[in-house]
ChimeraX commands (.cxc) that place a marker at each C-alpha (Angstrom):
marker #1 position 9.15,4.84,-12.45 radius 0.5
marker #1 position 7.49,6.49,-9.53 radius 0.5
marker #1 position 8.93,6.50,-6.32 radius 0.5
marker #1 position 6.43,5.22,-3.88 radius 0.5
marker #1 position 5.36,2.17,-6.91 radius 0.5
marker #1 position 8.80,1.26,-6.42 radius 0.5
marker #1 position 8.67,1.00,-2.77 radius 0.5
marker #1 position 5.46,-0.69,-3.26 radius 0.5
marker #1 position 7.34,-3.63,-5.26 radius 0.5
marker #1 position 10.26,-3.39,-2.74 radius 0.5
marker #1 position 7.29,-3.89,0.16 radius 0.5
marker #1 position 6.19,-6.94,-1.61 radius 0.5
marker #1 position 8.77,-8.59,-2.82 radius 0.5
marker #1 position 10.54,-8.62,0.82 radius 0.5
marker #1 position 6.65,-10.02,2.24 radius 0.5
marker #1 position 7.58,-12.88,-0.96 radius 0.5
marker #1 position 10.85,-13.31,0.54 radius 0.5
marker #1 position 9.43,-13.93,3.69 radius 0.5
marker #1 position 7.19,-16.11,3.04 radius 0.5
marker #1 position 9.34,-18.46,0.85 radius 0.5
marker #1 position 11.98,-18.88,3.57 radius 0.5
marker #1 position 9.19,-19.51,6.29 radius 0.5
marker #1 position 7.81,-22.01,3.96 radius 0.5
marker #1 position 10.94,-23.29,3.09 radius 0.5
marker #1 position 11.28,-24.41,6.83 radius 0.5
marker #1 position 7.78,-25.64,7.29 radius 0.5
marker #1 position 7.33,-22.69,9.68 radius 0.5
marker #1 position 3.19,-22.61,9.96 radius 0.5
marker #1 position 2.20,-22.05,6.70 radius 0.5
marker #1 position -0.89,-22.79,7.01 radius 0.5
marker #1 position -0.99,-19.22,8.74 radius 0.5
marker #1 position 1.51,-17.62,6.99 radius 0.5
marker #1 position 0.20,-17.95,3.26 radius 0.5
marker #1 position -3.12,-15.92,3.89 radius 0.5
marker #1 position -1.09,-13.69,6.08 radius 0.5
marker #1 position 1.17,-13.19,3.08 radius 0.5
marker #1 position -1.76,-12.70,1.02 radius 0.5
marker #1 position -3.27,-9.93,3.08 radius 0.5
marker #1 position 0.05,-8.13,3.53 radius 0.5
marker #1 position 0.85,-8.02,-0.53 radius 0.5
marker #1 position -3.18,-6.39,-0.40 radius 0.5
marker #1 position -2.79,-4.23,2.21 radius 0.5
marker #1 position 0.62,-3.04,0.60 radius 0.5
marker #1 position -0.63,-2.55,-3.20 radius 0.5
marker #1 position -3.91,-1.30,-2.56 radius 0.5
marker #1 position -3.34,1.36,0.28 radius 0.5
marker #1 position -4.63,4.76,-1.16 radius 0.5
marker #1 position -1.91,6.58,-2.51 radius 0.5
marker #1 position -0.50,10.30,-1.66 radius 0.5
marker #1 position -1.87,12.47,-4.15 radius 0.5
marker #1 position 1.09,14.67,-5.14 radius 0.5
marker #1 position 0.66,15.94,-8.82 radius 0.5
marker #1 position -3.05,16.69,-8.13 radius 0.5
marker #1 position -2.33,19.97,-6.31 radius 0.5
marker #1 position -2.56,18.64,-3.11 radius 0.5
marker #1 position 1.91,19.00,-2.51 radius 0.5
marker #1 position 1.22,18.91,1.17 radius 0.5
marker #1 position 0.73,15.65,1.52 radius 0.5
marker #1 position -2.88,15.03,1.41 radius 0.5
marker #1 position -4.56,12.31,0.36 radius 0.5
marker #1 position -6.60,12.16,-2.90 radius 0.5
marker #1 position -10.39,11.87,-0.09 radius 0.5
marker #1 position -9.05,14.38,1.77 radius 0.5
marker #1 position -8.59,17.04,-1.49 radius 0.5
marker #1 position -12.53,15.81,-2.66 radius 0.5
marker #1 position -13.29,16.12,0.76 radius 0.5
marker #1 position -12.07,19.91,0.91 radius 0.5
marker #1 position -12.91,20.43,-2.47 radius 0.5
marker #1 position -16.90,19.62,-1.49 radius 0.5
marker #1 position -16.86,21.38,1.45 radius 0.5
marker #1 position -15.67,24.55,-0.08 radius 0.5
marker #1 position -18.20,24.07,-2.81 radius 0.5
marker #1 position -21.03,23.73,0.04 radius 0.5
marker #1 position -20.07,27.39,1.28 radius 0.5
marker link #1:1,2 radius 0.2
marker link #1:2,3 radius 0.2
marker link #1:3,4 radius 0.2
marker link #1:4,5 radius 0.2
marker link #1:5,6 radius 0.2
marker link #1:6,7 radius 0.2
marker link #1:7,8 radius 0.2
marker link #1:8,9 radius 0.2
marker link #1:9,10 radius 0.2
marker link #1:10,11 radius 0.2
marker link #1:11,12 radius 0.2
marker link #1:12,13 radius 0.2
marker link #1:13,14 radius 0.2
marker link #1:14,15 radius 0.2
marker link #1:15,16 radius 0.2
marker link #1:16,17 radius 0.2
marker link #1:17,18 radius 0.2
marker link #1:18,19 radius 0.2
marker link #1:19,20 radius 0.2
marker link #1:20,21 radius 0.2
marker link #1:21,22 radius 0.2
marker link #1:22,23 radius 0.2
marker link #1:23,24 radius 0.2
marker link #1:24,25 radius 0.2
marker link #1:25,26 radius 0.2
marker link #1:26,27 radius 0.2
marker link #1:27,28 radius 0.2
marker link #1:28,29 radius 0.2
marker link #1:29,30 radius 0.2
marker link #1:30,31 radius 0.2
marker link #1:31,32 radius 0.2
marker link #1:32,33 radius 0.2
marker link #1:33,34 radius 0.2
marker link #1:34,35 radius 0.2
marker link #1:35,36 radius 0.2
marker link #1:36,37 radius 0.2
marker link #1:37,38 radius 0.2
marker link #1:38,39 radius 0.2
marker link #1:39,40 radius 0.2
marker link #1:40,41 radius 0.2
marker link #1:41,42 radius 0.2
marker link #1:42,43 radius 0.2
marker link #1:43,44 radius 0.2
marker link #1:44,45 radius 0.2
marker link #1:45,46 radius 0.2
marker link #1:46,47 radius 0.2
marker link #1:47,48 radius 0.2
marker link #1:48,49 radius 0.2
marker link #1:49,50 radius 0.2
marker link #1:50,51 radius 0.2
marker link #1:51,52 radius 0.2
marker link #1:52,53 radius 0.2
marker link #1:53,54 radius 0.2
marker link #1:54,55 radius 0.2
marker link #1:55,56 radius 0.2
marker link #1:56,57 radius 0.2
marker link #1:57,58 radius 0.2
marker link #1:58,59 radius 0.2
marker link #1:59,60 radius 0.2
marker link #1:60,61 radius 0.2
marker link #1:61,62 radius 0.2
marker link #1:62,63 radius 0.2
marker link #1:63,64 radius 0.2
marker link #1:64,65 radius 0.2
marker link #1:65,66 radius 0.2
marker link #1:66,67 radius 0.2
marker link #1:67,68 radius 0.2
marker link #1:68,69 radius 0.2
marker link #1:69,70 radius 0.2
marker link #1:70,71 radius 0.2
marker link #1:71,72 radius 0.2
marker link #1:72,73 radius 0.2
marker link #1:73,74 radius 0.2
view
C-alpha cells in the first residue's frame, strides 16, 4: 500500500475518532459533524506529491505541467 494513502486513512480515521468521542459526550455536534466532514475532505482530496512521475524532488503533479508548459512555450 502506498505510504502517504496510508497516512491518509490514519488522518481520517483519528478525525472519526474524534468525532465519535465528542459526540459521545454531546460536545456541540451540531458544529462538529460538518467540521468532521470538511476535515475527512480536506484530508482525502488534498493533491498528492507526485513522486513516480519524475518529479523525485518533491513537486507537485501542477507544478511538473506547470514547468513542463513553460518549457514547451520557449
Amino acid at each position: 500500500m502506498n505510504k502517504q494513502l496510508g497516512i491518509r486513512f490514519a488522518l481520517v480515521a483519528a478525525v472519526v475518532a474524534l468525532y465519535l468521542v465528542a459526540s459521545h459526550y454531546n460536545f456541540h455536534n451540531s458544529v462538529l459533524a460538518p467540521a468532521s466532514v470538511v476535515a475527512v475532505a480536506l484530508i482525502m482530496f488534498w493533491p498528492r506529491r507526485d513522486q513516480e512521475g519524475g518529479a523525485g524532488d518533491g513537486r507537485s503533479a501542477r507544478a511538473e505541467l506547470h514547468r513542463a508548459q513553460e518549457e514547451a512555450r520557449r
